[in-house]
N, C-alpha and C positions, 0 to 999 in steps of 0.2 A: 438568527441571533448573532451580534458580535461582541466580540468580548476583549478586552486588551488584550497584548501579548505582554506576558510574564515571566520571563525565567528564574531560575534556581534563587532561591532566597539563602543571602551568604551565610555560611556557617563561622568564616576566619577571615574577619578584615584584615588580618596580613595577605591573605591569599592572592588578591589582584586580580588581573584576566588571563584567563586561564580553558582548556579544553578539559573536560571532565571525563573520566577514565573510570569506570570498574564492573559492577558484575551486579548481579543477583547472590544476595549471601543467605545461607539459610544454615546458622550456626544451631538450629535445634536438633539438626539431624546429628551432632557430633557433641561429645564431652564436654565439660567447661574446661576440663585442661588442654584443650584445644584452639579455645580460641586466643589464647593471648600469643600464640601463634599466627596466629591468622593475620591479627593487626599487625606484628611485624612482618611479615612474608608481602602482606600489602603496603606498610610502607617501602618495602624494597621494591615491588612492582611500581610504582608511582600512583598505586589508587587514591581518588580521589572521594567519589563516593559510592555507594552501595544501594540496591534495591534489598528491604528490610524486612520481613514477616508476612509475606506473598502469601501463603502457604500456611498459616501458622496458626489460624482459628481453631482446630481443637487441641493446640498446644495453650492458646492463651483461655479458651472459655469451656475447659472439659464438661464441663454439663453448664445445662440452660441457667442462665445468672452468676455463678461461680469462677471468678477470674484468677488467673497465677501471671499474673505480668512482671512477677521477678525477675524473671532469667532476658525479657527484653529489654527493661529497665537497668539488666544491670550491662547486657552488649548495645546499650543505646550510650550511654558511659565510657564504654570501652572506645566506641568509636570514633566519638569526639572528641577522649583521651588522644588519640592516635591521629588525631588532625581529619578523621574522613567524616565529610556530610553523608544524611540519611534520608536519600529516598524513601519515606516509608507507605508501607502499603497500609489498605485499610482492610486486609486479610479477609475479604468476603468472599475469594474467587471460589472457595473449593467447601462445600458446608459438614461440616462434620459429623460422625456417626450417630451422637446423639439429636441432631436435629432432624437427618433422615428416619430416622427410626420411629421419633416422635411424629413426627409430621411428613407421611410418604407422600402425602399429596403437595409437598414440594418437586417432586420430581420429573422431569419432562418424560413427555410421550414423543412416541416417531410417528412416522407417519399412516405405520401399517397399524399402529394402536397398543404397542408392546410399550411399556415400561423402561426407561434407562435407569438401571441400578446405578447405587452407587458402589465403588471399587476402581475409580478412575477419578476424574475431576471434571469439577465445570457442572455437577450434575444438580441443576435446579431450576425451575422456570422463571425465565426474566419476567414475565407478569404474576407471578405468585404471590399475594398479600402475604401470604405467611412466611413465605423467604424473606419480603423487601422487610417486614417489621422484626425480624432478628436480625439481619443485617444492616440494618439502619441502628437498631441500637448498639452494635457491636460497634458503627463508626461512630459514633455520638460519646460511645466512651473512650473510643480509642484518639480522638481528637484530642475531649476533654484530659485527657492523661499526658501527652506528647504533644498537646498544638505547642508550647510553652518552651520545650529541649531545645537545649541551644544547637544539637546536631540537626537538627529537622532540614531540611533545604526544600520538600516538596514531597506531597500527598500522591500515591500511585494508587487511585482506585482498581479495587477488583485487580485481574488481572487479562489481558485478551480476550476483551467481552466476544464472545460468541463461537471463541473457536472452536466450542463441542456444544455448543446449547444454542446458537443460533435459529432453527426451527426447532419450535414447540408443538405441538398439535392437540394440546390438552385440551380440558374441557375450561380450565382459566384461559390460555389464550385464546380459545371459541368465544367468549364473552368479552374480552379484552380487543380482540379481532371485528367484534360488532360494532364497541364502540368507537374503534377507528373510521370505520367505515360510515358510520353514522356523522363521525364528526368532517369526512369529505366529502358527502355525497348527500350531507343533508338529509335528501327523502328517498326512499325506493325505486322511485320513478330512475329517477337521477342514475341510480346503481345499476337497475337492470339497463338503461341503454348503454352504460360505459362497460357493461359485461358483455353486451348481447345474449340476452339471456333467452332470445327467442329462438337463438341457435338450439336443440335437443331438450325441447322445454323445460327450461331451465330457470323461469320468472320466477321472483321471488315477489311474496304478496305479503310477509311478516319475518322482521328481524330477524327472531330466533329459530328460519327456516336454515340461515346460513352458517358456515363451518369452515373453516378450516381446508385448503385444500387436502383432504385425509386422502387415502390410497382408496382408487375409485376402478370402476369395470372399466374405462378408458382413458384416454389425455383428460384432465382435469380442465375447466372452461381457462385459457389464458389469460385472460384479464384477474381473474382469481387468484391466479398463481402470480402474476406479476402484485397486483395489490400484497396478497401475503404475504411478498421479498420485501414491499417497501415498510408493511407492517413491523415485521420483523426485529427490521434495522432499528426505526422508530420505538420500537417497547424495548432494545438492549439502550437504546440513547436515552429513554426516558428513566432507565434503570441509573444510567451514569449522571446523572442531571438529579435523581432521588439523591446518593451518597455527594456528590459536589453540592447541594446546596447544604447538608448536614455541616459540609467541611468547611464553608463558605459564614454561614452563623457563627460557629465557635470557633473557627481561626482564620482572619478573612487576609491575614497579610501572609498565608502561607501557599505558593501554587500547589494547583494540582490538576494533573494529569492522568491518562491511561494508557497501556500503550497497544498504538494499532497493528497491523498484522499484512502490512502493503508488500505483498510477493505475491509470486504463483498461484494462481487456484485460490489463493482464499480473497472471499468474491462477494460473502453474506452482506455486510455491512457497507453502508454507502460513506466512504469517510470524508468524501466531499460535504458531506452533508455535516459529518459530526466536526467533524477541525476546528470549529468556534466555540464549540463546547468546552474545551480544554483550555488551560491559559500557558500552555506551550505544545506543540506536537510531539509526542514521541512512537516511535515504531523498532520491531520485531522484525529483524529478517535473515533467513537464513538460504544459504547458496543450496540449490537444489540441480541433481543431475539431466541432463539433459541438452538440448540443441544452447550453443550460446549461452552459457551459465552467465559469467559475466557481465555480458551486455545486460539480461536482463537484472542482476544487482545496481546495476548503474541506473538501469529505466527505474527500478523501483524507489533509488533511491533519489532520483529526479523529481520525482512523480510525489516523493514526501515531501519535500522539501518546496514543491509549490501546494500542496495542501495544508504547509506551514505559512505560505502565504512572501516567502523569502526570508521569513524571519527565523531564528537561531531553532534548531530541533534535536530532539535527544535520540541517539543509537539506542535504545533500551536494552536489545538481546540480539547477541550475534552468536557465531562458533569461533573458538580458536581454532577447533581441526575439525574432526568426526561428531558428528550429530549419531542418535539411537534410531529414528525413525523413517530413515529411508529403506528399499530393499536391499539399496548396498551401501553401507558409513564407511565410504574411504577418508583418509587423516587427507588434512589441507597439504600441499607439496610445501616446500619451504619458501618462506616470503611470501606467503598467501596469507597471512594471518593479519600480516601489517597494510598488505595492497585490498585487502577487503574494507579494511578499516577506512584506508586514508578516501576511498572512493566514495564512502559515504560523509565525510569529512568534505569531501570535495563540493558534493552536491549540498551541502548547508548546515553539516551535525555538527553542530558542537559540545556534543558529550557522545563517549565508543564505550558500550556497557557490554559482557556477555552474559549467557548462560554458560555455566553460574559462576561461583569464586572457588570453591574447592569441590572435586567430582565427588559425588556421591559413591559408598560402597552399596547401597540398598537403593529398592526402587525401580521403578519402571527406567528413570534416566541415567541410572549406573554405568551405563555406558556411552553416555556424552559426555563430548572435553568439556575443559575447565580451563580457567585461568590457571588453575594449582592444579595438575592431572594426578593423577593416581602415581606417579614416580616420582612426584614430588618436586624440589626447585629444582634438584640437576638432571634436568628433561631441557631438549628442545623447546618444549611448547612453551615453559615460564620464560626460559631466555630469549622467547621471541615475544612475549607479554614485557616483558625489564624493556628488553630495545621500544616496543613501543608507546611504551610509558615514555622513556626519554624523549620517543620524537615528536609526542604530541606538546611536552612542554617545550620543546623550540618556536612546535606552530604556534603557541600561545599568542601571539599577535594577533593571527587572525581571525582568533573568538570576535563574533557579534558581527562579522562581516557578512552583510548578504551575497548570496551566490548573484553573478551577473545576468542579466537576460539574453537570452541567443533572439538572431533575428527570427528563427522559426520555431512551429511548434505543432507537438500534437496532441488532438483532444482525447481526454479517457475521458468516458463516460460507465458509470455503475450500471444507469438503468438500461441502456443499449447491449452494456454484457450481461444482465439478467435474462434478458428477451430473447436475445438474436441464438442465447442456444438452451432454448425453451422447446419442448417437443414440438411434433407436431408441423416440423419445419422442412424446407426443403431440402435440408441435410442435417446428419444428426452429427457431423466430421468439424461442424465450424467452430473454430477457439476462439474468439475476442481476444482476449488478449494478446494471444501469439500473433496475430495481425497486427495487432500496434507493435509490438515489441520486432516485427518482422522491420517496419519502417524505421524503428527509431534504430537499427541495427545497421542497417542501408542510408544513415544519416553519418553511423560511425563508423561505415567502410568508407565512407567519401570523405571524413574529417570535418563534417560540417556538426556544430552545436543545435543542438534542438531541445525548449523545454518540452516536458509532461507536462501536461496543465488539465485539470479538471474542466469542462465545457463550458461551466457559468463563469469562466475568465475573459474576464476585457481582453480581445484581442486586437486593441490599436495601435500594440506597437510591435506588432509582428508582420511579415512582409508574406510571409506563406506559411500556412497553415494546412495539417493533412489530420483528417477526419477519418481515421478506417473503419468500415464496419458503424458508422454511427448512424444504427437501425431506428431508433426512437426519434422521432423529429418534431416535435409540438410547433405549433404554427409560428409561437412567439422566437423558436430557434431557428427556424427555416429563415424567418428575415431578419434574423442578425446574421446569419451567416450571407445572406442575400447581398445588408449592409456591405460587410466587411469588402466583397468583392467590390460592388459599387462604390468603394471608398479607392479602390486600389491593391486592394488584397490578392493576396492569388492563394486560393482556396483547392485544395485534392482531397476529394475520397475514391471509396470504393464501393465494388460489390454488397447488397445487402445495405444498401447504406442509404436514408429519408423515406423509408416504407412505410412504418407504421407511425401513427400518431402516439399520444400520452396514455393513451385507451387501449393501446395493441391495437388498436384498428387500421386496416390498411387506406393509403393514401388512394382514392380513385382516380381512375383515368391513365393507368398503368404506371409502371416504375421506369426510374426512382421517384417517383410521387413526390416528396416535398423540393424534392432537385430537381425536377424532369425541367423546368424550364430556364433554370439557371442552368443545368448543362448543357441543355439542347440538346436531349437523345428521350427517346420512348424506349422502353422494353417491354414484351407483351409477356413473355414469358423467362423465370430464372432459369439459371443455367448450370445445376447440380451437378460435379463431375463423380462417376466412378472412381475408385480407387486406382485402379489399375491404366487412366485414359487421360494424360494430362492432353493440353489444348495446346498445339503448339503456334508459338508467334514468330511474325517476318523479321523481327529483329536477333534470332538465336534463342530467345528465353523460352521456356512452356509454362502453363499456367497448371494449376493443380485445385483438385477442391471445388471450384467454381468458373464458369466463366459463359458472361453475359453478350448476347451479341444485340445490342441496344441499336434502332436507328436511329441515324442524325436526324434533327427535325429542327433545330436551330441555325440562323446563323451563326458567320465566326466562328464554323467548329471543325477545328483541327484534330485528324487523324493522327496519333502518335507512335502507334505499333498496333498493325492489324492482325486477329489472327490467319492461317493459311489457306481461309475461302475468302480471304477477304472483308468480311465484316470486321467490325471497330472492339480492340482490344482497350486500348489508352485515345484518348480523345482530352480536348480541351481546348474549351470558349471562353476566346477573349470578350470582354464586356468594359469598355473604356480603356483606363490603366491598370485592371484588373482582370482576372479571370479564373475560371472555375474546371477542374480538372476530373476525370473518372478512369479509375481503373478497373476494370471489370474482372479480373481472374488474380486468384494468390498464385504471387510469382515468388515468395522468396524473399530474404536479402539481397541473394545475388540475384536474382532479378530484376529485384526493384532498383536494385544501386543504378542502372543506364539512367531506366524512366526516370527517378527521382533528380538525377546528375543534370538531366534535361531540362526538367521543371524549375531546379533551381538555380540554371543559368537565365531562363526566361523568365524568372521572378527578380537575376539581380542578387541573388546571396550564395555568397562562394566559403571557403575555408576559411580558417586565421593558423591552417597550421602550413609550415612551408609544406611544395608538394611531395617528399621522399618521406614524409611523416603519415601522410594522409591514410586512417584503415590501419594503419599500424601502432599509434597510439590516441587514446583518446584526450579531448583537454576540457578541460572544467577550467573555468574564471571567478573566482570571489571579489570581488576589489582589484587589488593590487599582486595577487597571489594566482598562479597560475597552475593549475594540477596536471601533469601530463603523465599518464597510467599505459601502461605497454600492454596492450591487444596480442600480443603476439608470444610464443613460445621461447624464442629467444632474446640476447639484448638488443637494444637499439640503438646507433648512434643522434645524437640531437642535434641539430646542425640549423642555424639561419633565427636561434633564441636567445633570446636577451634576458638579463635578471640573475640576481643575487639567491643563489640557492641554497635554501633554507629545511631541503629533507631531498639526499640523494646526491646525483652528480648531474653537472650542466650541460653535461658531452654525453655521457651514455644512460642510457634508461638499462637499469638488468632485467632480464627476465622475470615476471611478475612481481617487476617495479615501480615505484612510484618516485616521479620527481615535483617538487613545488619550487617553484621560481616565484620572489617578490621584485619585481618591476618597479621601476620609478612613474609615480601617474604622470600621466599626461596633462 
């Protein structure tokens, strides 16, 4: 389905163009002599607008029918008083005690068959008639009331469909699950060969034989489980698609949006798929500990921002400092608050929202920053919120500019990370994602620009392309990528990568099965490594995790780093002006940065940053506007760049700083 793109509907035609600044506010948890506070403390911040009544169903509908939208109505007033638009939600994410109590059979099951209570959030089945028909009436009145406020700027359905209710197991989505399945597979016949279901007699001869992958004596049949991820996704989108067409009937000139959850590990939801459903993109991300924090903020925030297709996307929820749900909440170092921000800013936001506007004293998240921390304005954290208020209305220019295109790129695919670490596998060690995020890292130790791009992206204007791990190969994508090379491309993946088809079935005739002849190599057997046993190569690097010793069977197939018996580690067949690349064993950033450095000389695409920059900062292009974010611990001097600097200084980048240069075009 596609759908225009839409942004923010103005709330103050004096406003102009402008980057949109503010938070999650949930003034129910605080006094009313409170909030008029609040609006001042946010006009001092530079907020611009707010995420509105998230949270706030059984403050607006204490029992079934009975509504008090006073106290919204009257901070919907306020806020408009105070010049700020109202993201509002349509408060369904979290269902209230009287609805659970009435109706348990709202509530999702796991998979062992236990009950999720509620005393948390998110607790209710995305196929449950009895949830969607109170929640649908909740937004039919909440439209009807608010489509009309002059503060409205855009509909925030729900809130992070799936982050705790994405698998169901009930006995509605066993019904709901069949007639998914009935409506792809037609007839039985159909399901059991795409199951194999001849595998551990497993034929199904009548619908309501089948279930739910529930917790089983062994691996559940794969094909099941992959269907059940795609299920999944499909009934949270079919839930977002129930409330946006609600929204869409009674106020069709107002957008609405939800917002995604594109970082680390969270993996349920296929957002390539949902991105057209929304009539602007917005996402949730928060900096998580670990190898390359940063790079991977930048990949994710890459990676939105072509799920928004180039067009304008909303920060929904970030952190000023410390988050509550890590094992460790360390506070952001200083100038972390504004280089998070601006990175995503870089990669195509133009709206920087957090979690939330004033911290909570009660609550599970009592202990997450804020815009307004718990010390109030004469804190660090606000006078680093003030500065970046300021600076985002300097960038105001470059609201609505699309982020530029790099010559190279790499594919994410959803249904290849559901698969490739699905049991039952040749290693239980492999991360999908951390393999893309390994390259796109090894793109930014070399200084070279690479978009994120979901797989179903026209790739004709890109010159080299790397596909890690992309295990899922349906016939129709094996010869687009086939294309792409035959046109000129120069194409690299990896290990685990054109195995199985759309079905999890494997490709026959050994691996990589849908690549085996574009890259002119066989492998009879993978190559699961030990923990303890990396594979070392003739070039200095060792591989870890995997490594494949594939024969050449093609011609034009260049040996690129063998490992130490000799067999083929990196290889790559040329095929006209184009050619197809493998690498067989995870090596790393710093490993991959040689290979890759090689590939993209023999592809033709180099840097745009001089070379005493290169690995030490990164640079995002919008236009005319140039982001250049410091990779590195200390400052950096800038040397060999041109342009009119419009956040930072021209000559030196500080330590977890950001500079923007606006350039004269070309």
């Amino acid at each position: 389905m596609e759908t225009s793109h839409r942004w923010l509907r103005p709330t103050d035609p004096r406003a102009g163009r402008r980057l949109e600044f503010g938070a999650d506010y949930n003034p129910e948890q605080w006094p009313r002599s409170v909030w008029d506070d609040d609006i001042r403390a946010m006009r001092v911040a530079g907020v611009t607008v707010v995420s509105l009544a998230i949270f706030s169903w059984a403050r607006l509908e204490p029992s079934e029918g009975e509504y008090t939208f006073g106290w919204l109505d009257e901070v919907m007033d306020l806020l408009h008083a105070g010049g700020i638009a109202v993201d509002l939600a349509t408060a369904t994410a979290s269902p209230p005690p009287w609805l659970t109590t009435k109706y348990p059979e709202i509530l999702p099951v796991d998979r062992q068959g236990a009950t999720v209570w509620p005393g948390g959030r998110q607790h209710w089945r995305p196929t449950s008639p009895i949830f969607r028909e109170h929640a649908l009436r909740l937004v039919r009145t909440m439209a009807g009331r608010y489509g009309g406020h002059p503060a409205l700027t855009a509909w925030h359905i729900s809130n992070e469909l799936g982050c705790h209710n994405a698998y169901d197991y009930s006995d509605d989505a066993a019904a709901a699950f069949r007639t998914w399945l009935q409506n792809r597979y037609t007839g039985l016949d159909a399901l059991n060969a795409a199951w194999g279901t001849a595998f551990w007699s497993q034929h199904y001869s009548e619908w309501a034989q089948i279930l739910p992958p529930r917790q089983a004596a062994t691996h559940p049949n794969p094909t099941q489980q992959l269907d059940f991820k795609r299920f999944s996704s499909d009934a949270l989108k079919d839930y977002l698609r129930a409330e946006r067409a609600v929204l869409r009937e009674l106020t069709p000139e107002v957008p609405a949006t939800t917002n995604f959850m594109v970082m680390d590990s969270t993996k349920a939801l296929d957002y390539a798929d949902w991105a057209a459903e929304v009539d602007f993109v917005a996402n949730d991300h928060y900096v998580q500990r670990g190898p390359r924090p940063l790079d991977e903020l930048s990949f994710s925030a890459n990676l939105t921002g072509h799920l928004a297709g180039g067009r304008p996307w909303f920060l929904m929820e970030h952190s000023t400092s410390a988050v509550n749900w890590q094992p460790i909440n360390v506070p952001k170092a200083p100038g972390a608050l504004a280089r998070d921000s601006l990175t995503h800013v870089a990669h195509g936001a133009d709206a920087v929202c957090f979690f939330q506007w004033r911290q909570s004293v009660a609550g599970a998240e009592k202990y997450h920053s804020a815009m307004l921390p718990q010390a109030g304005e004469d804190s660090a954290v606000f006078r680093s919120v003030v500065q970046l208020g300021e600076t985002l209305r300097r960038l105001a220019p470059l609201s609505g500019t699309p982020r530029s295109p790099a010559r190279a790129a790499i594919l994410f695919d959803w249904t290849s990370w559901w698969v490739a670490e699905q049991d039952s596998h040749p290693t239980d060690r492999l991360r999908y994602r951390q393999e893309a995020l390994d390259w796109y890292s090894a793109f930014l130790d070399l200084g070279v620009r690479a978009d994120v791009v979901p797989v179903a992206t026209d790739l004709s204007g890109y010159d080299l392309v790397v596909a890690p791990v992309l295990h899922v190969v349906p016939a129709a994508l094996a010869e687009r990528l086939t294309a792409f090379v035959a046109g000129g491309g120069h194409l690299v993946t990896t290990y685990f990568s054109g195995i199985v088809d759309e079905n999890d079935h494997l490709w026959a005739g050994g691996h990589p099965g849908a690549f085996r002849d574009l890259l002119g190599l066989r492998i009879e057997e993978f190559g699961p490594l030990p923990d303890d046993e990396p594979a070392e190569l003739d070039n200095g690097s060792a591989g870890t995790l995997w490594a494949d010793h594939p024969t050449v069977t093609g011609t034009d197939v260049t040996v690129l780093a063998a490992y130490r018996d000799g067999s083929p580690a990196v290889t790559r067949r040329t095929a006209g002006t184009g050619s197809a690349a493998y690498v067989g064993t995870r090596l790393g950033p710093d490993g991959l940065a040689p290979v890759l450095g090689e590939l993209l000389s023999l592809a033709g695409v180099g840097s745009e940053l001089p070379p005493e920059l290169r690995g030490r900062v990164e640079l995002a292009i919008r236009g005319d506007f140039r982001f250049l974010i410091n990779r590195t611990a200390g400052p950096v001097e800038l040397t060999g760049l041109a342009g009119e600097a419009l956040h930072g200084s021209a000559t030196l980048l500080e330590a977890r700083g950001v500079t923007v240069l606006r350039v004269d075009p070309q």
